[in-house]
C-alpha positions as a printed Julia matrix, in Angstrom:
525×3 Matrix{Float64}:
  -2.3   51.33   -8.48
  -3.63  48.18   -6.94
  -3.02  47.43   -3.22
  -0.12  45.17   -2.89
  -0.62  41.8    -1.07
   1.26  40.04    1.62
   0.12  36.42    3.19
   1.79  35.79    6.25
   2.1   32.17    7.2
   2.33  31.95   11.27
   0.42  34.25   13.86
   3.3   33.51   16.91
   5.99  36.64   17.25
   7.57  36.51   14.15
   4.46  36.53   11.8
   2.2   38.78   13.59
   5.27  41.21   13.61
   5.54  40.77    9.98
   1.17  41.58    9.72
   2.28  44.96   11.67
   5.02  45.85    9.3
   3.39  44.87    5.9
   0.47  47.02    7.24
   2.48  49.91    8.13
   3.91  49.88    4.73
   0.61  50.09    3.23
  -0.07  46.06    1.82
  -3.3   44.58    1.92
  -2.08  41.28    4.56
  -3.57  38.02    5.04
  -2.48  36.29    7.83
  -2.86  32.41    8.89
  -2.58  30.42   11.41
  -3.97  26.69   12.14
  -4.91  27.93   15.99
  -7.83  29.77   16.64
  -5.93  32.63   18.09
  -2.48  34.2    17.68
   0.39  34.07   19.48
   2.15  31.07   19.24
   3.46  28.95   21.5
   5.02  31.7    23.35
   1.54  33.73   23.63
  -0.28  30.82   24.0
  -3.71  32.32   25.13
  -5.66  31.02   27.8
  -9.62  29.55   26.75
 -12.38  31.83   27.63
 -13.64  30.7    30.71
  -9.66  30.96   31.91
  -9.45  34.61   30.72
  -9.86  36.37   34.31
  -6.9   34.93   35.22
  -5.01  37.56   33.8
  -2.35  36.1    31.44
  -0.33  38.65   31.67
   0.96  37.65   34.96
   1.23  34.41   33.04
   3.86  35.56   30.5
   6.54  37.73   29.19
   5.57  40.74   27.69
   1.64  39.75   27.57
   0.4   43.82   27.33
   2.86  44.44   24.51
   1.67  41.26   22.75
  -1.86  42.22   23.14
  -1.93  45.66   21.86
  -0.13  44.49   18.48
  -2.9   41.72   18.19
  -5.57  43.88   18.42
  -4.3   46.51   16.21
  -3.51  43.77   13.44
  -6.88  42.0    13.91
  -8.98  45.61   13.97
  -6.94  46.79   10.74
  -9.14  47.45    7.92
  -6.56  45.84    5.71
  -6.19  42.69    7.81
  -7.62  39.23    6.95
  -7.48  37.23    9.92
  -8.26  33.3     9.14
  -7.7   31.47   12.45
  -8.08  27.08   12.13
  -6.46  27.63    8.86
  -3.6   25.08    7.46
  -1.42  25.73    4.35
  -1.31  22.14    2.74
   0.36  22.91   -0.1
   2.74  25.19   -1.94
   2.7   25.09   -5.39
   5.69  26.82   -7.48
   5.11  28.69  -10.47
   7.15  27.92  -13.93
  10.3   29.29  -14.64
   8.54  31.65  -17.17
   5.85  32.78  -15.01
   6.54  35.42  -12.58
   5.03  35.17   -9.15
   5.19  33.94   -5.67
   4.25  30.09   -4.89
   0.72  29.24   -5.18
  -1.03  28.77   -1.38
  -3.2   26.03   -1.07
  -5.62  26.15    2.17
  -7.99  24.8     4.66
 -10.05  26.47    6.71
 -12.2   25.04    9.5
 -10.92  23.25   12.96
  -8.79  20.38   11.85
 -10.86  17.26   13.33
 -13.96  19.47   11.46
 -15.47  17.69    8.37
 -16.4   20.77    6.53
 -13.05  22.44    6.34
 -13.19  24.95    3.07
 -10.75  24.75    0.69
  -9.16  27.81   -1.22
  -5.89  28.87   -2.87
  -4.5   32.2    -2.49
  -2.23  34.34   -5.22
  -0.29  36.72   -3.18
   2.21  39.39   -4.31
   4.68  38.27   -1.63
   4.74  35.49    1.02
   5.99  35.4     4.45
   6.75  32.02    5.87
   7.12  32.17    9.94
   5.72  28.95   10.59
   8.18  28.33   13.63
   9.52  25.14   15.54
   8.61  22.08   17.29
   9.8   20.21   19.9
  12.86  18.05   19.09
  12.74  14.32   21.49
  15.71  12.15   21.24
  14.39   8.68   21.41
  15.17   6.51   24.7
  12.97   3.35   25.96
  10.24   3.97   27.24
   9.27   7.35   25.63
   6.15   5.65   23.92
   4.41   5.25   27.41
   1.71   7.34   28.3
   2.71  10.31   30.65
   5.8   11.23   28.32
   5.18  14.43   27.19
   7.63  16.62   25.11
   8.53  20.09   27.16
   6.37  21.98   24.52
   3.01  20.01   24.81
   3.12  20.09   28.62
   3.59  23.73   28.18
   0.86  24.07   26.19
  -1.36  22.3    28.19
  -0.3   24.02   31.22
  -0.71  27.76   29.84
  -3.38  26.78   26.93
  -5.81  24.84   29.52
  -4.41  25.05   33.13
  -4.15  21.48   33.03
  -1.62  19.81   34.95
   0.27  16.87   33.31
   1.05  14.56   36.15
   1.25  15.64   39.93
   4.96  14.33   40.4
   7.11  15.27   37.68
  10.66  15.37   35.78
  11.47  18.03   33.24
  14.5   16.61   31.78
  16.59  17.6    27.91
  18.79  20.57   27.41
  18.47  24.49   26.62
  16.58  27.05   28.29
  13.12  26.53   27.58
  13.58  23.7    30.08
  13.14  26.43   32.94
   9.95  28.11   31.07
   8.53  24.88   31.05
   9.16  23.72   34.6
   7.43  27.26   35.92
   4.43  26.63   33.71
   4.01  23.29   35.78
   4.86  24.94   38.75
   1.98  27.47   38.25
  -0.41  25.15   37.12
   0.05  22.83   40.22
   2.22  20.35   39.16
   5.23  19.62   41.84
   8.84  19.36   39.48
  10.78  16.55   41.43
  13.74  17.94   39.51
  14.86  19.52   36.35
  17.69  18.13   34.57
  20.48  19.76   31.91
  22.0   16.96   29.9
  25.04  19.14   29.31
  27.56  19.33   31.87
  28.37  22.24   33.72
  31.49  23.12   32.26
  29.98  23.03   28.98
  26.97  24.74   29.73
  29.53  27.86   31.2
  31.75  27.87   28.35
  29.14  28.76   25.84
  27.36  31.46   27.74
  30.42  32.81   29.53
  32.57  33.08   25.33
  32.49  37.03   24.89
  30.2   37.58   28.05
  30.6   41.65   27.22
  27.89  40.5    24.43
  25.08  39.42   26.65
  24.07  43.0    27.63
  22.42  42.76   24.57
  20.08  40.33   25.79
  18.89  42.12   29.61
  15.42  40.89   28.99
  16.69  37.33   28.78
  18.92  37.65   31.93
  15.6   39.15   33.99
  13.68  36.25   32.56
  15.93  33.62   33.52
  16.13  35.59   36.8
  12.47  35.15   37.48
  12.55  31.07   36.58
  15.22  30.61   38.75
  13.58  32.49   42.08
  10.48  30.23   40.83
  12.8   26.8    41.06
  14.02  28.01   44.18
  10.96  28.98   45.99
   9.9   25.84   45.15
  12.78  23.89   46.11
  12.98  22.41   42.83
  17.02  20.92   42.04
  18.63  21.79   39.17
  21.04  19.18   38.29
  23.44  19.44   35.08
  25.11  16.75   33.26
  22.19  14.52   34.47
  19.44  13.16   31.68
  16.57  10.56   31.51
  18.22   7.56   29.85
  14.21   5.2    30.76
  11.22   5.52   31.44
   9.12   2.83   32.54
   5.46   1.17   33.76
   2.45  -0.83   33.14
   1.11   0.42   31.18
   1.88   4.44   31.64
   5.29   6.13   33.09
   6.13   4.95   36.63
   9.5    5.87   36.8
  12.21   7.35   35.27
  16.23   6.6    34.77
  18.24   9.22   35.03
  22.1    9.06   34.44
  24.94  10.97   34.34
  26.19  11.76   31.07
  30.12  12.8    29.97
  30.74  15.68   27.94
  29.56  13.64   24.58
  26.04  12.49   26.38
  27.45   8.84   26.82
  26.44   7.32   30.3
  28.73   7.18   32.84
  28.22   3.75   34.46
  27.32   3.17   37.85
  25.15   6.5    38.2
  21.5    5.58   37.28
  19.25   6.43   39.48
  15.37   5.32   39.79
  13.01   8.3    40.56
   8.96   7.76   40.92
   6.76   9.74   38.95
   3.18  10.22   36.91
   5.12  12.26   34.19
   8.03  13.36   32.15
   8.62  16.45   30.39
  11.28  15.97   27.61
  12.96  18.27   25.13
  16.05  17.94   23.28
  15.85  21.32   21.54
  13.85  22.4    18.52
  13.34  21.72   14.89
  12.33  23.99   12.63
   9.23  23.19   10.47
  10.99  23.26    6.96
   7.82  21.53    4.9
   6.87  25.04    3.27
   9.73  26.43    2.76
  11.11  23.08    1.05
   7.81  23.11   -0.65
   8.37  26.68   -1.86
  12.02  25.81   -3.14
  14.11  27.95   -0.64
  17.92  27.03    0.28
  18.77  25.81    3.51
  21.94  26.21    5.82
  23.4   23.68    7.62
  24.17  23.8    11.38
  25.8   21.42   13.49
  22.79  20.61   15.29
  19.75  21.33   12.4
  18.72  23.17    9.34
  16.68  26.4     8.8
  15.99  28.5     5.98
  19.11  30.46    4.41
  18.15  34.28    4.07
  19.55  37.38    3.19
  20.39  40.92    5.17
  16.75  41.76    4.17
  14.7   37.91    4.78
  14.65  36.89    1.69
  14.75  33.79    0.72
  16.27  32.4    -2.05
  12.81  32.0    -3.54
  11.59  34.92   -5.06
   8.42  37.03   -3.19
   9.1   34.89   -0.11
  10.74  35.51    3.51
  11.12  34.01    6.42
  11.25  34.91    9.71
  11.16  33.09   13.34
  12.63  29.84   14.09
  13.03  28.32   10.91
  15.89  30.88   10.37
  17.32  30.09   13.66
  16.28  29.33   17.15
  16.57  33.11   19.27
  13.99  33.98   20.82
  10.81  35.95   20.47
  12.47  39.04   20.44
  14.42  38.08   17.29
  12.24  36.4    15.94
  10.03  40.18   16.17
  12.73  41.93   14.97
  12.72  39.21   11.94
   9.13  39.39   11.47
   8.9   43.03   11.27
  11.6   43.47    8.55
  10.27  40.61    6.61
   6.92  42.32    6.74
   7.88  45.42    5.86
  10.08  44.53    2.48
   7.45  42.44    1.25
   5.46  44.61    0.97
   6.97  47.01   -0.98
   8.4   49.23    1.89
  12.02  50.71    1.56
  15.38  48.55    2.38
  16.9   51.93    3.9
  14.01  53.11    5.96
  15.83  54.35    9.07
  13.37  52.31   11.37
  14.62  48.68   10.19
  18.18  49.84   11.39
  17.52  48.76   14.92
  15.46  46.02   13.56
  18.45  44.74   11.69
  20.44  45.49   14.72
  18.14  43.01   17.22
  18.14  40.95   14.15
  22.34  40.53   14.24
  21.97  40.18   18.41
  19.45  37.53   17.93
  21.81  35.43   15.28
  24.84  36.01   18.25
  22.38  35.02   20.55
  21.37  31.46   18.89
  24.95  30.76   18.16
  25.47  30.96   21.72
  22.91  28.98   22.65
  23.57  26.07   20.53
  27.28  26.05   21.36
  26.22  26.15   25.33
  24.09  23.35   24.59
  24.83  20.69   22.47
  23.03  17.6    21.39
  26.0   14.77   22.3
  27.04  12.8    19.67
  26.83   9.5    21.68
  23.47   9.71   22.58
  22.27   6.48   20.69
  24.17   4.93   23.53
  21.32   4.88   25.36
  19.12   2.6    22.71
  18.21  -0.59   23.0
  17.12  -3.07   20.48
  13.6   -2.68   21.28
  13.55   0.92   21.36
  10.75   2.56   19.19
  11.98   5.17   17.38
   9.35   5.79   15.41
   6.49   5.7    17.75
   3.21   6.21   15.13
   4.46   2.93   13.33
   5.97   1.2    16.45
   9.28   0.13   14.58
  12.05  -0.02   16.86
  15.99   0.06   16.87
  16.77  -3.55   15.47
  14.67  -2.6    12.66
  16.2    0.1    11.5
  20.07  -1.72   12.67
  18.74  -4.18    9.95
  17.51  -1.94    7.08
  21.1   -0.36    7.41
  22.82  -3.79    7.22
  20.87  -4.29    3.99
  22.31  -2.7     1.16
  19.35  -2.48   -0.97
  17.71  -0.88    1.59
  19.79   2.35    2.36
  17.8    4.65   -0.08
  15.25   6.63    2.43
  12.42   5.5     0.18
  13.1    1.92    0.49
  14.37   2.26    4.3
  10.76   3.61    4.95
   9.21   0.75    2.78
  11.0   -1.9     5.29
  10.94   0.0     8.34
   7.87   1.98    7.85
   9.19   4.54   10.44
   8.29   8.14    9.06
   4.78   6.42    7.5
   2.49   7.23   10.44
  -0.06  10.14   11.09
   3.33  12.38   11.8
   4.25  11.68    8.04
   8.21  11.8     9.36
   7.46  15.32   11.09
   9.32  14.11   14.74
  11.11  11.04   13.93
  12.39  11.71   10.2
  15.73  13.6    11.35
  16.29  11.33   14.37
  15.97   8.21   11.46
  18.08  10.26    9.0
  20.89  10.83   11.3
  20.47   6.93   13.13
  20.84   5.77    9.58
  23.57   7.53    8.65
  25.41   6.34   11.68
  24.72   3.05   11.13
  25.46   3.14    6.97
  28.5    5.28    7.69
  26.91   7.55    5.01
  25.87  11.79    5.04
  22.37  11.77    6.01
  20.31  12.31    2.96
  19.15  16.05    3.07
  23.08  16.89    3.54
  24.4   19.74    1.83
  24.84  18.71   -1.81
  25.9   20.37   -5.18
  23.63  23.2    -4.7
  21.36  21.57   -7.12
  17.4   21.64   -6.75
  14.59  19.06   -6.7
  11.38  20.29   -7.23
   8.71  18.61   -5.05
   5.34  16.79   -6.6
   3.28  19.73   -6.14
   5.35  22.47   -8.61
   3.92  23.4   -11.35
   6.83  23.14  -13.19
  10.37  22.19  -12.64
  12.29  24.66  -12.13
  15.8   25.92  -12.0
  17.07  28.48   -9.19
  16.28  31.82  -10.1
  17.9   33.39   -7.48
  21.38  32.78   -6.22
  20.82  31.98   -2.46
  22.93  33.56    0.68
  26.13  31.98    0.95
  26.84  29.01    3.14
  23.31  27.82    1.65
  22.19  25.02   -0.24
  18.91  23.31   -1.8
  16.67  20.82   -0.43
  17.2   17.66   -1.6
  14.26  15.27   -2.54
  14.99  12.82   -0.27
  15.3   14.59    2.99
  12.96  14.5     5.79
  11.25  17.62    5.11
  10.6   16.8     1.58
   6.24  16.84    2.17
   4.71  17.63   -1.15
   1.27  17.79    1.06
   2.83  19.9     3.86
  -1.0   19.17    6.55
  -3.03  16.11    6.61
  -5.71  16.14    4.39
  -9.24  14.08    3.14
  -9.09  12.53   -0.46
 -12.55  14.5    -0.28
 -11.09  17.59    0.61
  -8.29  16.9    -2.35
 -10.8   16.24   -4.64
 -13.25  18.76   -3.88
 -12.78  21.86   -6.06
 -11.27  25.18   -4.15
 -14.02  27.52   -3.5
 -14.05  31.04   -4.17
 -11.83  33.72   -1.42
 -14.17  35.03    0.92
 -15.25  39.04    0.14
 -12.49  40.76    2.16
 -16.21  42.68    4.28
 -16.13  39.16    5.39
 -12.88  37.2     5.49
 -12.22  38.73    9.21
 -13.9   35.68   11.19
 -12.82  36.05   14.6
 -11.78  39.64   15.99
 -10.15  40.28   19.08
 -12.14  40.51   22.15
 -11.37  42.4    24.97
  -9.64  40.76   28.06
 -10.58  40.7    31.82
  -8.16  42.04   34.07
């Protein structure tokens, strides 16, 4: 009987959790990632030359992290393919049996002899995780404007600082993550701002406080950010946002504003602060091109969408799970938890094993736990208060906030396609990827119409890349729905890539003596 075989999507928590698992349970594993190490966002690893500065005084739970790297990357059954990007995936006909069809390239991404291949796996794990969500305000084009998660990168990927005066400003609590990776790195955080109120900000965490023992790891985490903001006399101001930004040429200044409970302004407190750079994050959004790609229902939230999956991670595709933040925004620990029982059913490993009990049961915390959070901080339905006409909010294609007013007034141009066509916002290098759901739900505002990508009928589109439409096969978790074609996650080419590249034909997998290109190396301490 022939080794079964798992490709994981996503090296951060949730998918190198899922390599572990599918290992454990005996599955040949392939795992991917478009970074040239695991980790993720959350384990972002330092470069080489930064390595004796021993990251694991850098992060959260560093030493567990790197012993289940390096016993994934040693594993004889492991394919590790680091600068690797899924492009495409390609669903088989309704009479074929099997898991989508993965499409690759491998080689660094600005590389010009990237390699591409196409995998058949028996099962397919999707935890390709989140990025940054940015409201759009004037001024957010200039240079210095970072979103929270590229200045964290930056500061725990290079050490590089990205301004020497600076305002972290948004909701949630990856605002205070963000503002002690500055910190560390050298940067001086004039002052961190919650756009939430106070009161609102309480009555989410405080709702069934009993539950939060759960989460003790969280509540020492947050413990340690806020000693950090203190010792560095850094304020902490709720119900405060960046409503401007401006300068000649790169961020100057910043104006920030007290916002009501619905994130209108309240007038008469702006205030004009000096700085070299702003750190801005509104939340996350998942990265739903695959899983659209691969046909799987989505739930809607009040704030976003993520993947709709079972007790077990499935999805309502057959062969493929999900796991991480495209189920929900939690955490790394649930997104762990998520990872490891995805990893573990895929390949083949039993549903009633008693060690995915308290994986299910981190699992269930995890779900509590993102409910919370998105109830204790909201995204404020008023927020396009603060736009202007000239606003860009689409910044790879410049078009501002008249442009799409118009497009709405126009009634032949309400479709998304056409929209795009007048507006060109979501036609850039980005391809949609940041400003797609801001435009979707601007638009719908303005039209007085559901957003297309709204729940609908349950009915399914398939995208341009299937290789044959197809009908649901499998009735997906309740609350759920399918992608519709017109949303902003409908990619049929999920990464950039050449016509060359497209054209070329997909060379043979690498011998498995062979596919393991990087393996871990051994850290300084």
């Amino acid at each position: 009987m022939s080794t079964r075989h798992v490709a994981v999507v996503g090296a951060g928590p949730a998918g190198l959790a899922a390599a572990e698992a599918a290992l454990a349970a005996g599955a040949r594993v392939t795992l991917l990632d478009s970074a040239d190490q695991p980790g993720g966002q959350y384990h972002r690893m330092l470069p080489e030359p930064y390595r004796a500065t021993r990251p694991e005084r850098l992060q959260h739970g560093w030493r567990a992290f790197d012993r289940r790297r390096r016993r994934v990357l040693g594993h004889p059954r492991c394919a590790w393919w680091p600068e690797t990007s899924v492009w495409a995936l390609e669903r088989p006909a309704p009479d074929e049996p099997g898991v989508p069809r993965v499409h690759l390239l491998r080689g660094p991404a600005d590389g010009g002899a990237r390699g591409r291949l196409v995998l058949d796996p028996d099962a397919l794990v999707l935890a390709v995780g989140a990025h940054d969500r940015v409201l759009p305000f004037p001024g957010w084009e200039l240079p210095g404007v970072f979103t929270a998660g590229a200045a964290q990168a930056l500061a725990k990927g290079e050490r590089v600082v990205v301004g020497d005066r600076v305002v972290v400003a948004g909701t949630g609590p990856f605002l205070l993550p963000v503002a002690a990776s500055l910190l560390e790195a050298g940067s001086r955080v004039l002052e961190l701002l919650e756009a939430n109120p106070a009161g609102t900000v309480a009555r989410g965490w405080a709702r069934r406080p009993w539950q939060l023992a759960a989460h003790g790891g969280k509540t020492g985490e947050l413990a340690e950010y806020a000693a950090l903001l203190l010792r560095h006399r850094v304020p902490f101001r709720a119900g405060r946002t960046v409503v401007a930004a401006r300068g000649d040429g790169r961020v100057e200044e910043v104006v920030t504003a007290r916002l009501r409970p619905d994130w209108s302004v309240v007038p008469g407190t702006e205030r004009t602060v000096a700085v070299d750079a702003l750190c801005v994050g509104h939340g996350f959004s998942p990265q739903l091109e695959l899983p659209v790609a691969a046909g799987c229902a989505l739930r809607g939230t009040p704030g976003a969408e993520f993947v709709a999956v079972d007790d077990d991670q499935r999805t309502s595709c057959p062969g493929v799970y999900a796991a991480g933040e495209i189920t929900g925004v939690a955490g790394a620990p649930a997104a762990r938890a998520e990872g490891a029982l995805a990893g573990w059913l895929a390949a083949g490993g039993a549903s009633d094993a008693p060690a995915l009990r308290p994986l299910r049961r981190a699992r269930d915390q995890g779900r509590a736990f993102a409910a919370r959070l998105a109830e204790a901080h909201p995204v404020g339905a008023a927020w396009p208060g603060w736009l202007r006409p000239d606003t860009v909010v689409c910044r790879c294609e410049e078009t501002d906030y008249a442009s799409l007013c118009r497009a709405a007034g126009n009634a032949a141009g309400r479709g998304s396609h056409i929209g795009k066509l007048e507006t060109r916002a979501g036609l850039g290098p980005c391809q949609g990827r940041i400003c797609g759901p801001t435009v979707a739900q601007l638009t719908a505002r303005l039209t007085g119409r559901p957003a297309e990508g709204a729940p609908t009928d349950g009915s399914r589109h398939p995208g341009t890349g299937s290789r044959h439409p197809t009908s649901v096969t499998q009735h997906p978790p309740t609350g759920s729905r399918h992608p519709a074609s017109g949303g902003p996650h409908h990619r049929p080419i999920a990464q950039p890539i050449r016509l060359g590249e497209l054209a070329a034909a997909p060379e043979p997998v690498p011998d498995r003596s062979t596919s393991r290109t990087r393996h871990p190396k051994t850290e300084q301490s």
